[in-house]
C-alpha positions in Angstrom: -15.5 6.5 -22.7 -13.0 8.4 -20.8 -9.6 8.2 -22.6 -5.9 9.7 -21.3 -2.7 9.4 -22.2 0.3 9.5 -19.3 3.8 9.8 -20.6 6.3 7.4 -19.0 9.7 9.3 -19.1 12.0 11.0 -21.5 12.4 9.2 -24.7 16.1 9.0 -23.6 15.5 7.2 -21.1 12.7 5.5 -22.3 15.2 3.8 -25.0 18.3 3.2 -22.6 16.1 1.8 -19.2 12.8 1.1 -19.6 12.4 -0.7 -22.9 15.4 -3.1 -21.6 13.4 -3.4 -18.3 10.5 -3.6 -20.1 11.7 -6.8 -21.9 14.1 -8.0 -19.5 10.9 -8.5 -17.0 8.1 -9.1 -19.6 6.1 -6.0 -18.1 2.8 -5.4 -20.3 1.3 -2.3 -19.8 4.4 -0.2 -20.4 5.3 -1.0 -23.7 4.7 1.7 -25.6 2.4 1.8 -27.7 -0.3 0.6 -25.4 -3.2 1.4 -24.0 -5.2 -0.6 -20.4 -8.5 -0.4 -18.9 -8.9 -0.8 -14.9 -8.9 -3.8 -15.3 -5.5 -4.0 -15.3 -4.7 -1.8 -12.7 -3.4 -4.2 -10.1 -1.2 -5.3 -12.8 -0.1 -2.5 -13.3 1.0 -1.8 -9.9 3.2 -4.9 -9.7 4.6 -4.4 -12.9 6.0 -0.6 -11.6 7.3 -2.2 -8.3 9.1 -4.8 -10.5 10.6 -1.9 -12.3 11.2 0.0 -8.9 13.5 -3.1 -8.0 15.0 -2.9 -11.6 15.9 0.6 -11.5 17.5 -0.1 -8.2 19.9 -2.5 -9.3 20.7 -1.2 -13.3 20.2 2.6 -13.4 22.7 5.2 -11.0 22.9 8.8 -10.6 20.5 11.3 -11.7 18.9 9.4 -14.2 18.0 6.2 -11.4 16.5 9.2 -9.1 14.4 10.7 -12.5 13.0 6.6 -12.8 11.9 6.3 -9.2 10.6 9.8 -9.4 8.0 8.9 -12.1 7.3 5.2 -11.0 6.1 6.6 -7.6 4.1 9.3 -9.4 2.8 6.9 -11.5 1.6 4.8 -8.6 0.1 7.6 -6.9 -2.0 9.0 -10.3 -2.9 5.3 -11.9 -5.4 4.8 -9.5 -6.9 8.4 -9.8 -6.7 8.0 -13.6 -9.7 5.5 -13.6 -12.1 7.9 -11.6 -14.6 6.2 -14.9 -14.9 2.7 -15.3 -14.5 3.1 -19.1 -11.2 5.1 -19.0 -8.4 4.0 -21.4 -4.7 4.7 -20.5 -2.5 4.6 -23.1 0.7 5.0 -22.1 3.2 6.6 -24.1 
């Protein structure tokens, strides 16, 4: 089994944006601690382009252009992380 771990942004901003996002929106696979399969890869996806349009509207400045930065890496990498079937994110 093919496990990784993908960090999701600074724990600054993990506390002031994304865990309100996160609950705000009901998102899944990015509370933190978690881990996802490929299963829920799709999911995934949505749940990042839901926070893409919650980022927009919430977060300014340097700190909104840091979110988008990593939600548009994150799309591009998710898909490359499960190169296994068995792979593991956790997300942290």
């Amino acid at each position: 089994m093919g496990v990784l771990e993908i960090p999701i942004a600074f724990q600054r901003i993990y506390k002031q944006y994304w865990e309100p996002a996160v609950e705000e929106l009901g998102l899944q696979c990015f509370l933190v601690p978690t881990g996802f399969g490929k299963d829920k890869l799709e999911q995934a996806l949505r749940e990042l382009e839901l926070m893409r349009e919650w980022t927009k509207k919430n977060v300014t400045g340097s700190d909104q252009e840091y979110i988008l930065m990593r939600i548009e890496g994150l799309e591009k990498g998710l898909p490359e992380a499960f190169d296994r079937e068995d792979t593991i994110l956790y997300v942290g």
